[in-house]
N, C-alpha and C positions, 0 to 999 in steps of 0.2 A: 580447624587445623588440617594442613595435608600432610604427606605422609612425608614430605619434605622437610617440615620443620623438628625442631629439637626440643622436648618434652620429657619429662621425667613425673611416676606418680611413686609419690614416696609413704609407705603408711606404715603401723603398726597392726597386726590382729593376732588374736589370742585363739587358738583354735586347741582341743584336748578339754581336758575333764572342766564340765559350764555347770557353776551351782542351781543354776533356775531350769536347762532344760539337760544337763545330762552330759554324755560324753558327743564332740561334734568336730568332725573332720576337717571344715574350714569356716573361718570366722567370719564375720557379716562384711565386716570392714574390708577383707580381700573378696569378697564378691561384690558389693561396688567398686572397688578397686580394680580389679580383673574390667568391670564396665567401661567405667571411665578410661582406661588404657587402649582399649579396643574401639573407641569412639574417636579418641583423641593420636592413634598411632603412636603412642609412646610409652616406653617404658616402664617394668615394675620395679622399685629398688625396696625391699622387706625385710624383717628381721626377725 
């Protein structure tokens, strides 16, 4: 993709108190997320 085209990465991540490892300030799925966006030029839309 360049930076020309139109792209949106849309996800869900759970980030705060994690039962298996603890309390954790961002969730796995927005740090692929944040990848993918920076790869592809386009936008985060999150919730």
């Amino acid at each position: 993709m360049n930076k020309d085209s139109k792209a949106i990465v849309v996800f869900f991540s759970h980030a705060g108190d994690n039962y298996a490892v603890g309390n954790i300030e961002v969730g796995n799925t927005k740090i692929v997320a944040d990848y993918i966006s920076k790869l592809t030029y386009s936008k985060l839309l999150y919730d």
